[in-house]
KOLPA-239258 format. One record per residue (C-alpha): residue number from 1; residue in one letter; x, y, z. Coordinates in nm, 3 decimals. Layout:
N
+------+------+---------+---------+---------+
| resi | resn |       X |       Y |       Z |
+------+------+---------+---------+---------+
|  NUM |    A |       X |       Y |       Z |
...
+------+------+---------+---------+---------+
//
This chain:
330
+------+------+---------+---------+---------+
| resi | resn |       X |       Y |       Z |
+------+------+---------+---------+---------+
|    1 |    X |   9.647 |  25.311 |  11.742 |
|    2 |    X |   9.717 |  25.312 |  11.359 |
|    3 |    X |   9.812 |  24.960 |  11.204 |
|    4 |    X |   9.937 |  24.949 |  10.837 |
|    5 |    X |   9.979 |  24.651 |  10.638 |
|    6 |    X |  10.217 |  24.534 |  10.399 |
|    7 |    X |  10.416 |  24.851 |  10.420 |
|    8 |    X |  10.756 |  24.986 |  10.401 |
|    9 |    X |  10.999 |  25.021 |  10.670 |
|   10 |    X |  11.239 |  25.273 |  10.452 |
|   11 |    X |  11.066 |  25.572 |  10.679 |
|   12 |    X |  11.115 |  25.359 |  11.006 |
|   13 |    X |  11.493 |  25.304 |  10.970 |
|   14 |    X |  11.768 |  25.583 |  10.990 |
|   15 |    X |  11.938 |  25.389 |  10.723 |
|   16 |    X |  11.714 |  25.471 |  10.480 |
|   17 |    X |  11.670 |  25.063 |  10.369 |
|   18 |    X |  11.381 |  24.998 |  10.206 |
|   19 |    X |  11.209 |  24.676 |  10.330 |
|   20 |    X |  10.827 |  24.570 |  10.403 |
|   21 |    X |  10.682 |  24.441 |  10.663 |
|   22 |    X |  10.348 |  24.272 |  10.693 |
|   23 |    X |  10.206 |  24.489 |  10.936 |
|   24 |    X |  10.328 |  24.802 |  11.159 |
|   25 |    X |  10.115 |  24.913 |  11.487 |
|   26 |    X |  10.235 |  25.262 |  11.586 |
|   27 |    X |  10.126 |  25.326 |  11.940 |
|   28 |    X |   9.966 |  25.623 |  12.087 |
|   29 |    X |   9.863 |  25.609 |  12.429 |
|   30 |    X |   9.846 |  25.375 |  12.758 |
|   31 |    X |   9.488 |  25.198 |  12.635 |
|   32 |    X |   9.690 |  25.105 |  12.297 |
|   33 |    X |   9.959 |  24.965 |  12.539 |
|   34 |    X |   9.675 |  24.744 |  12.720 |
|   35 |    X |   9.630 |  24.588 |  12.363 |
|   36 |    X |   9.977 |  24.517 |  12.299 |
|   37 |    X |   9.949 |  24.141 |  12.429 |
|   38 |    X |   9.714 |  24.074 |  12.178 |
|   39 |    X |   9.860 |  24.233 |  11.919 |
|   40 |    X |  10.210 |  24.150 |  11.954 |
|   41 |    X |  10.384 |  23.777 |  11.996 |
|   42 |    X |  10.739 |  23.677 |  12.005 |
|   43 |    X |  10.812 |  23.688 |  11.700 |
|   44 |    X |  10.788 |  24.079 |  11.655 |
|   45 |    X |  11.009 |  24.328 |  11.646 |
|   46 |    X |  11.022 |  24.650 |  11.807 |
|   47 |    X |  11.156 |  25.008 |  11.715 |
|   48 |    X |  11.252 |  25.328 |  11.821 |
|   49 |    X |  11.332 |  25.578 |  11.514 |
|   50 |    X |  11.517 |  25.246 |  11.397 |
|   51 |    X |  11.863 |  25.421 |  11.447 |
|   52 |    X |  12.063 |  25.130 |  11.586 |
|   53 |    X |  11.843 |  24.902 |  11.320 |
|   54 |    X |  11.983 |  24.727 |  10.991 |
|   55 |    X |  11.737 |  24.531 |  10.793 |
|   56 |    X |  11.846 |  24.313 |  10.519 |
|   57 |    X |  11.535 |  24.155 |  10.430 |
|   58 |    X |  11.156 |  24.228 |  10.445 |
|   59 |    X |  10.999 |  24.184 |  10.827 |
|   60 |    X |  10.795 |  23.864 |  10.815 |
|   61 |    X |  10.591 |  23.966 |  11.095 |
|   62 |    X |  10.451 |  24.241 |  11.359 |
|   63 |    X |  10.652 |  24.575 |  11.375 |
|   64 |    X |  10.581 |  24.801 |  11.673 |
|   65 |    X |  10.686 |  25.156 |  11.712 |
|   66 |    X |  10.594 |  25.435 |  11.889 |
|   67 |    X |  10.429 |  25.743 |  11.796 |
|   68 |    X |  10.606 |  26.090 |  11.945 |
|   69 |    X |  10.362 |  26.246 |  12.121 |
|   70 |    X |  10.076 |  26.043 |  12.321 |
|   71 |    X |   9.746 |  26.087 |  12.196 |
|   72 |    X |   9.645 |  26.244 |  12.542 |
|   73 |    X |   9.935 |  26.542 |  12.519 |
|   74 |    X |  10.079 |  26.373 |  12.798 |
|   75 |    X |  10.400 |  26.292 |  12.685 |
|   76 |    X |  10.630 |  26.425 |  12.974 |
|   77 |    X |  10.474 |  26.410 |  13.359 |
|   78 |    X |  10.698 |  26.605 |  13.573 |
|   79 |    X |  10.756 |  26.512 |  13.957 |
|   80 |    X |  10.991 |  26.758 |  14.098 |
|   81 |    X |  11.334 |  26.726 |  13.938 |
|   82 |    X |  11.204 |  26.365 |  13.798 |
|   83 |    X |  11.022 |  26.327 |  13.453 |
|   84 |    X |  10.853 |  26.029 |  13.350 |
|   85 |    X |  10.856 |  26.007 |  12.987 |
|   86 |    X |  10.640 |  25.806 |  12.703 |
|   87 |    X |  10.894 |  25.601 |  12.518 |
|   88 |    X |  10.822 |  25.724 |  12.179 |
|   89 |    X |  10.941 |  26.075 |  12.275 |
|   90 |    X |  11.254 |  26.178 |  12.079 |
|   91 |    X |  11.547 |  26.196 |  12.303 |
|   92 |    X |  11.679 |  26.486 |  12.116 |
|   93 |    X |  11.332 |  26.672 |  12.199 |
|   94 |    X |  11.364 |  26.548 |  12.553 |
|   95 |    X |  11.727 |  26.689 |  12.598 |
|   96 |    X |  11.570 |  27.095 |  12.494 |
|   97 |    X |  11.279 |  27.013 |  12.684 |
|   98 |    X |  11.479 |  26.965 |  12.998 |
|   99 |    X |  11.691 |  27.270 |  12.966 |
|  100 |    X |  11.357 |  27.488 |  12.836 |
|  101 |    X |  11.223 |  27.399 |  13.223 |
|  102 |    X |  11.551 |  27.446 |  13.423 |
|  103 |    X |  11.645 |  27.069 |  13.447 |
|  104 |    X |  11.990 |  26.929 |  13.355 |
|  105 |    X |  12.223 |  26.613 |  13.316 |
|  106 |    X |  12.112 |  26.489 |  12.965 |
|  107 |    X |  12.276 |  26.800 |  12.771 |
|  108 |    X |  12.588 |  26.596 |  12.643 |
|  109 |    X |  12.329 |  26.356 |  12.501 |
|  110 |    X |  12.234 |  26.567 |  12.270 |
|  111 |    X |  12.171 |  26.534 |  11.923 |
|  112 |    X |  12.166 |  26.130 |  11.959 |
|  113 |    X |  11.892 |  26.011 |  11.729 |
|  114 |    X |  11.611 |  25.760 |  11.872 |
|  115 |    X |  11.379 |  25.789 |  12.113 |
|  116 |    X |  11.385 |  25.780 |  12.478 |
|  117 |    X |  11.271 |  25.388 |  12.528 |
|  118 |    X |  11.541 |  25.280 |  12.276 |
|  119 |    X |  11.809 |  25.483 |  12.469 |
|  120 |    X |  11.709 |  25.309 |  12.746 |
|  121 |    X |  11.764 |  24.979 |  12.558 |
|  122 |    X |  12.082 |  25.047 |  12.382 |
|  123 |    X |  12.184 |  25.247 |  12.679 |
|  124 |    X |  12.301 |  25.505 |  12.448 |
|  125 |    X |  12.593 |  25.740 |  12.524 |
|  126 |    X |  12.784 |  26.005 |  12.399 |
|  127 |    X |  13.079 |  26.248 |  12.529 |
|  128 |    X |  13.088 |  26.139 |  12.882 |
|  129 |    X |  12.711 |  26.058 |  12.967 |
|  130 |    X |  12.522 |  25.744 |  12.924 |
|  131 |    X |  12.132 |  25.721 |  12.944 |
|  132 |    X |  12.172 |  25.510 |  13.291 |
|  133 |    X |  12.331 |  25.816 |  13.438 |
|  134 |    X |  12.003 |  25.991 |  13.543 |
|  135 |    X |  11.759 |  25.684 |  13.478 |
|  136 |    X |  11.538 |  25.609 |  13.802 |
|  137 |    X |  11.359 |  25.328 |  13.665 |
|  138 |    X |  11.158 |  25.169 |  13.364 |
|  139 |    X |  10.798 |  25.095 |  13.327 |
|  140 |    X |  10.763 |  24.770 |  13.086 |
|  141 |    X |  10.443 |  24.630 |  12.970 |
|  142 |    X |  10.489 |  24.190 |  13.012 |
|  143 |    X |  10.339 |  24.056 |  12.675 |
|  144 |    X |  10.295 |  23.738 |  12.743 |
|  145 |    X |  10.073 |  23.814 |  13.036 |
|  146 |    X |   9.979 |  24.173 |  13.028 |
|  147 |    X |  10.131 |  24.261 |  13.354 |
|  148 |    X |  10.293 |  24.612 |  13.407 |
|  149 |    X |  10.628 |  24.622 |  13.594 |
|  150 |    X |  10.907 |  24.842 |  13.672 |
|  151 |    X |  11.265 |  24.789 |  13.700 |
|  152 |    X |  11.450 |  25.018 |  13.917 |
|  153 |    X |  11.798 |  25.158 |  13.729 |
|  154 |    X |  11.991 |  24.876 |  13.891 |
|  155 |    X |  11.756 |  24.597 |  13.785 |
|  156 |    X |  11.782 |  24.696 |  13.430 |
|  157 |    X |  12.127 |  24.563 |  13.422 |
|  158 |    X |  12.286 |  24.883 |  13.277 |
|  159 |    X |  12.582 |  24.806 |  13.046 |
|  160 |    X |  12.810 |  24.946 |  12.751 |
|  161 |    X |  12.552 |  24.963 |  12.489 |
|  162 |    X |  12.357 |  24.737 |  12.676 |
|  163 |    X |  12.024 |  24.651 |  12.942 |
|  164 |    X |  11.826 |  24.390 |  13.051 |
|  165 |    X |  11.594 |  24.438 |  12.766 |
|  166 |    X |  11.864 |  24.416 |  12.454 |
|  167 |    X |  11.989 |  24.068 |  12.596 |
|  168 |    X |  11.637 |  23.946 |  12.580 |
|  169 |    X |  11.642 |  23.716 |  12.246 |
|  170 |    X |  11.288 |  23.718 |  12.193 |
|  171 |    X |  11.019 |  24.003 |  12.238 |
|  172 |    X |  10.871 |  23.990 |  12.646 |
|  173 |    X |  10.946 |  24.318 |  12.801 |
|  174 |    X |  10.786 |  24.630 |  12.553 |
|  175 |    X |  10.903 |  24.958 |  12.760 |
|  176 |    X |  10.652 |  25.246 |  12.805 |
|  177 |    X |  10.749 |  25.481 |  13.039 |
|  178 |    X |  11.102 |  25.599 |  13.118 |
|  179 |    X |  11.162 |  25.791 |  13.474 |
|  180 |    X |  11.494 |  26.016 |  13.517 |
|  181 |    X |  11.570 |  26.189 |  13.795 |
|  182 |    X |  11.709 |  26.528 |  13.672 |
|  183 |    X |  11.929 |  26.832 |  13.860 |
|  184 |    X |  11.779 |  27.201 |  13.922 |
|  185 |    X |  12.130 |  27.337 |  13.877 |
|  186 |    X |  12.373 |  27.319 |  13.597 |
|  187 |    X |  12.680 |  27.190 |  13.600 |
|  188 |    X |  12.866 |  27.067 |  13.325 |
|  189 |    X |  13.031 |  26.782 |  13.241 |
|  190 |    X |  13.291 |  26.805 |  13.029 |
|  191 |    X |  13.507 |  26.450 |  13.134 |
|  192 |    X |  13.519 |  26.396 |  12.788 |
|  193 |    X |  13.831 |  26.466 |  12.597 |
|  194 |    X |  13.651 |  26.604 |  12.325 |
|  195 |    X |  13.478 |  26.892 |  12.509 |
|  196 |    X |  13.771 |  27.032 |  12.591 |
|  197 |    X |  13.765 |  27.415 |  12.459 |
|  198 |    X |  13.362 |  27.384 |  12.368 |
|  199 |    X |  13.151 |  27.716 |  12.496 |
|  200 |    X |  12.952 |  27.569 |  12.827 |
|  201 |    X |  12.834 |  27.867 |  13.053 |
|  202 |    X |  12.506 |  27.753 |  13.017 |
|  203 |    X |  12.361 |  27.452 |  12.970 |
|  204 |    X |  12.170 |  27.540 |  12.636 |
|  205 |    X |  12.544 |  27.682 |  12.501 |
|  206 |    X |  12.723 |  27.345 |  12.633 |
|  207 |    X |  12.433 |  27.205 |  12.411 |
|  208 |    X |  12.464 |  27.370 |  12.093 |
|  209 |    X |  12.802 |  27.323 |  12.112 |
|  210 |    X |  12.757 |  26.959 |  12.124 |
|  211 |    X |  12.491 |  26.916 |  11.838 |
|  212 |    X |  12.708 |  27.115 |  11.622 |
|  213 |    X |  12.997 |  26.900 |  11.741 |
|  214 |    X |  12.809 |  26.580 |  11.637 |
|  215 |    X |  12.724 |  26.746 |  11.296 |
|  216 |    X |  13.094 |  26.763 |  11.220 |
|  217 |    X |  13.090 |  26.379 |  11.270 |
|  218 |    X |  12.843 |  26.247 |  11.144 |
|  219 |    X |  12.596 |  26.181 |  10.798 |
|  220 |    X |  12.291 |  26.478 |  10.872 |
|  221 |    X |  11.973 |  26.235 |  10.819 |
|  222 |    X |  11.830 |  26.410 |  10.546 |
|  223 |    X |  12.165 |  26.329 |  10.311 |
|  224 |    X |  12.309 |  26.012 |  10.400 |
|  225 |    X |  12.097 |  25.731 |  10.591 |
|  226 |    X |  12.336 |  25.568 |  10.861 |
|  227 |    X |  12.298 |  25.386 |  11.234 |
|  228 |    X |  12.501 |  25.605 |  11.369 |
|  229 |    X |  12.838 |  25.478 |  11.504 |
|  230 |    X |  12.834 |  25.112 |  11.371 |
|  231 |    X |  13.063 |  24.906 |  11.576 |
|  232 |    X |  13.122 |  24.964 |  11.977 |
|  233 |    X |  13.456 |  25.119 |  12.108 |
|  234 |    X |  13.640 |  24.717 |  12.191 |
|  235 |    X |  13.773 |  24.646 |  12.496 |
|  236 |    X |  14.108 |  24.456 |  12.602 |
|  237 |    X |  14.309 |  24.329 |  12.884 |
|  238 |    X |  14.593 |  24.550 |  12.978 |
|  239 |    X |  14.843 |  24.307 |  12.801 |
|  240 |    X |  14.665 |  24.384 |  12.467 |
|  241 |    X |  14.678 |  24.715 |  12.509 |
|  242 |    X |  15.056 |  24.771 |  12.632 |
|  243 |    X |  15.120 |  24.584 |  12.299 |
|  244 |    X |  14.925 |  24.819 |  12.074 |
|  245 |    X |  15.060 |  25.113 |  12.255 |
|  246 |    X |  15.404 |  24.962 |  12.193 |
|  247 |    X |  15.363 |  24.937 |  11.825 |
|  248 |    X |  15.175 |  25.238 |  11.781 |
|  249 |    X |  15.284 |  25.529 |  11.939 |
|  250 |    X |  15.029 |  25.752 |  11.786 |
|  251 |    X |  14.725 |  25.530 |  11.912 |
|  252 |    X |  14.456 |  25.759 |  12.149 |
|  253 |    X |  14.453 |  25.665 |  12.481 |
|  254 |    X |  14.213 |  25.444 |  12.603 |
|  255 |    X |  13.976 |  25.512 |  12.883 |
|  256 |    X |  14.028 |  25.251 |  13.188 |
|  257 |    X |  13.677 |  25.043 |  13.282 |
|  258 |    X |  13.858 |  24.885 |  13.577 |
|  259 |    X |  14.156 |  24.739 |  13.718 |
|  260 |    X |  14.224 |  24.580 |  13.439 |
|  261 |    X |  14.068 |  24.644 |  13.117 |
|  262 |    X |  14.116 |  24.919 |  12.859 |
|  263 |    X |  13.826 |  25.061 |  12.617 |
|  264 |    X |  14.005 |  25.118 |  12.263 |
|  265 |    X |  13.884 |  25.360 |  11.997 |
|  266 |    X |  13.734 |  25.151 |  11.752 |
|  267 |    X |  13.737 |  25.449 |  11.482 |
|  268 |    X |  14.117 |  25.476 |  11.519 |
|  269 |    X |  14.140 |  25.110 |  11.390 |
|  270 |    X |  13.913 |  25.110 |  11.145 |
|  271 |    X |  14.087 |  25.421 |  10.995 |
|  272 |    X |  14.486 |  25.281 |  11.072 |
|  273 |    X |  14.306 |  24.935 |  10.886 |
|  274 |    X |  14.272 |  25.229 |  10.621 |
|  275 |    X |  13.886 |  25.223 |  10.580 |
|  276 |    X |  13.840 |  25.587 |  10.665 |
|  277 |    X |  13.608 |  25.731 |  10.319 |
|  278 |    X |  13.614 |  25.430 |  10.171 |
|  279 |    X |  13.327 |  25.285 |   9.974 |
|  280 |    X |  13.184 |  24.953 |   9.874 |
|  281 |    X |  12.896 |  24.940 |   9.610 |
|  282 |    X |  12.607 |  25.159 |   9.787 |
|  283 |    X |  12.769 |  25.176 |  10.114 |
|  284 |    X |  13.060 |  25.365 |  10.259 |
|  285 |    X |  13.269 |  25.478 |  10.587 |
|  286 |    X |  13.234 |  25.827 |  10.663 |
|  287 |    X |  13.498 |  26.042 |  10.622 |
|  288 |    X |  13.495 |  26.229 |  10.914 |
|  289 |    X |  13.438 |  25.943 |  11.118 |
|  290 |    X |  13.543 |  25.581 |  11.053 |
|  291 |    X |  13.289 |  25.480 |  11.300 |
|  292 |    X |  12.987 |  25.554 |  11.056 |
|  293 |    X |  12.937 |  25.353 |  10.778 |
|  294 |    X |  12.645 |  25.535 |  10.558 |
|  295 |    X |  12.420 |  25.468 |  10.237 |
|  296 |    X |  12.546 |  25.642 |   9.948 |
|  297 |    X |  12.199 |  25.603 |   9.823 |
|  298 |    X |  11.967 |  25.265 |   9.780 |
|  299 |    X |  12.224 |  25.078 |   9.938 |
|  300 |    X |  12.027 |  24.724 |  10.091 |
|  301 |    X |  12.151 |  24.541 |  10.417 |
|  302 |    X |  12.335 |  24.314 |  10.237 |
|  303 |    X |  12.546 |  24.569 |  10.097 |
|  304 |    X |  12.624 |  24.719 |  10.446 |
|  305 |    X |  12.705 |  24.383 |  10.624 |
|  306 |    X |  12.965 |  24.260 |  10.366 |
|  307 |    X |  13.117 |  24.630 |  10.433 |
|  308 |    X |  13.106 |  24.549 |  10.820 |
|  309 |    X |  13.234 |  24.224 |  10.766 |
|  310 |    X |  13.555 |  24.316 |  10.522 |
|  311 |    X |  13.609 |  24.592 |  10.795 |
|  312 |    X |  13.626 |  24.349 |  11.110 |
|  313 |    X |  13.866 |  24.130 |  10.878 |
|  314 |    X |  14.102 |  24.408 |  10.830 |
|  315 |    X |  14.072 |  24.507 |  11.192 |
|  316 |    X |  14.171 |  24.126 |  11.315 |
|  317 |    X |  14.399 |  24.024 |  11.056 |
|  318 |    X |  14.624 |  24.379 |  11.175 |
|  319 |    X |  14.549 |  24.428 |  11.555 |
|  320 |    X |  14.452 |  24.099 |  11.702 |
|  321 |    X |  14.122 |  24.278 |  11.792 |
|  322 |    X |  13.780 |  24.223 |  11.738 |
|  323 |    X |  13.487 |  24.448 |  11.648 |
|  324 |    X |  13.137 |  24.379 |  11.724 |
|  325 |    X |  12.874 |  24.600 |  11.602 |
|  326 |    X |  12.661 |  24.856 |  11.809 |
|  327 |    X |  12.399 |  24.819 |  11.536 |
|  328 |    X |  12.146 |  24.503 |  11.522 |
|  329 |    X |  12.116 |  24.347 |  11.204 |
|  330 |    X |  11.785 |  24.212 |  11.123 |
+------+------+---------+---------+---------+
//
């Protein structure tokens, strides 16, 4: 286990935002785990890479994180077609690790920044495939009481963007462990509108062909600091959405969630609001992809929440709808 005190969190936040903290534990293996009750009360916070994370003031408290490998190498323990995975493990490095040993079902995932125990959280998704598509279960550490549990797929509550352990308002439930249950044959999945055309004989082509995809998208890390996309897709009765349609001919389609409701793309009315490349102060909407805002350079959380906010404004005020953010403003 390493603890730091008084430190900055610019390193621990894809945004790039540079805050402190009083102290950060990073852990590194199941006995610093067994500690984490003592170390850790309600009022801490826990990250991943901090990709779905925007601070706008210094952490008054315990930060936990993960490191990426365990201390013990044992990172990945392989069952079969099922791997049960350390949550600090990169998802990205998961995703090649998988197709390096013959496994598939997490290639259209690729690229997604964060580690496996905050996909899990977030339930991240991309391009057809969500994390709770080949979860088995969840191993969680209790820290109020120490206890280890472990919540089958279905008991973590699996939602858009969502799990049991994002509605939690306070710190109980730290997840270790991660177990998906993985396919010894490939077969591609390519649902999503978007893939239409990409290379996918193999799985490690269908891949490549996402990542570089992605890059076309999005802000590469090591330029622009950004949370990814910023606000979730909305979604809207079928009355809302036969209106829209009405009055904009041009508008995607949605995808149908049930009998009833339609998903919308929330980049396609951010950019009709006419956000698309614009910029406020330090902080701006990508121009490939009105679903990013990103930090033009020592932008603070302040700065990108006044953005968000003049965005959802514009949004309302023209389509009746509102946005709520993927990210989690701290």
């Amino acid at each position: 286990m390493k603890v730091y005190r008084d430190i900055s969190l610019k390193a621990y936040n894809t945004f790039g935002i540079a805050v402190k903290t009083q102290r950060l534990v990073v852990m590194e293996d199941d006995d610093d785990v067994a500690l984490a009750p003592i170390l850790i009360n309600r009022h801490s916070l826990v990250l991943g890479a901090g990709s779905d994370t925007v601070f706008t003031r210094d952490f008054d408290g315990t930060v936990v994180t993960f490191s990426n490998e365990k201390a013990d190498g044992q990172t990945i323990k392989q069952s079969g077609n099922q791997l049960t995975v350390w949550a600090g493990m990169k998802m990205d490095d998961l995703v090649q690790w998988t197709l390096d040993h013959g496994l598939y079902g997490l290639e259209n995932l690729s690229a997604i920044p964060g580690t496996v125990g905050a996909a899990v959280v977030q339930n991240v998704g991309a391009y057809g495939a969500e994390a709770k598509d080949t979860v088995v279960s969840v191993e969680v550490i209790d820290l109020y009481t120490g206890d280890i549990r472990t919540y089958t797929g279905e008991e973590c509550r699996f939602g858009y963007r969502t799990s049991r352990f994002k509605e939690e308002t306070a710190v109980r439930e730290l997840v270790v462990y991660v177990t998906f249950a993985l396919k010894d044959t490939y077969v591609p999945n390519l649902s999503y509108k978007a893939l239409e055309g990409l290379p996918h004989e193999s799985a490690q082509q269908m891949r490549d062909a996402i990542t570089a995809l992605r890059w076309t998208k999005l802000p590469r890390p090591e330029e622009h600091g950004s949370a990814g996309s910023f606000f979730k897709n909305p979604v809207v009765d079928e009355t809302t959405y036969m209106r829209l349609k009405s009055e904009y001919p041009g508008m995607p389609e949605a995808h149908k969630v049930n009998a009833r409701d339609y998903k919308l793309s929330a980049g396609w009315l951010i950019d009709k609001a006419g956000w698309k490349g614009k910029t406020m102060g330090r902080v701006g909407v990508w121009p490939e992809n009105a679903l990013v805002l990103y930090n033009l350079g020592g932008c603070t959380g302040d700065e990108v929440v006044a953005l968000a906010n003049a965005i959802q404004a514009d949004v309302e005020q023209k389509f009746g709808i509102a946005l709520s953010p993927e990210a989690i403003i701290i």
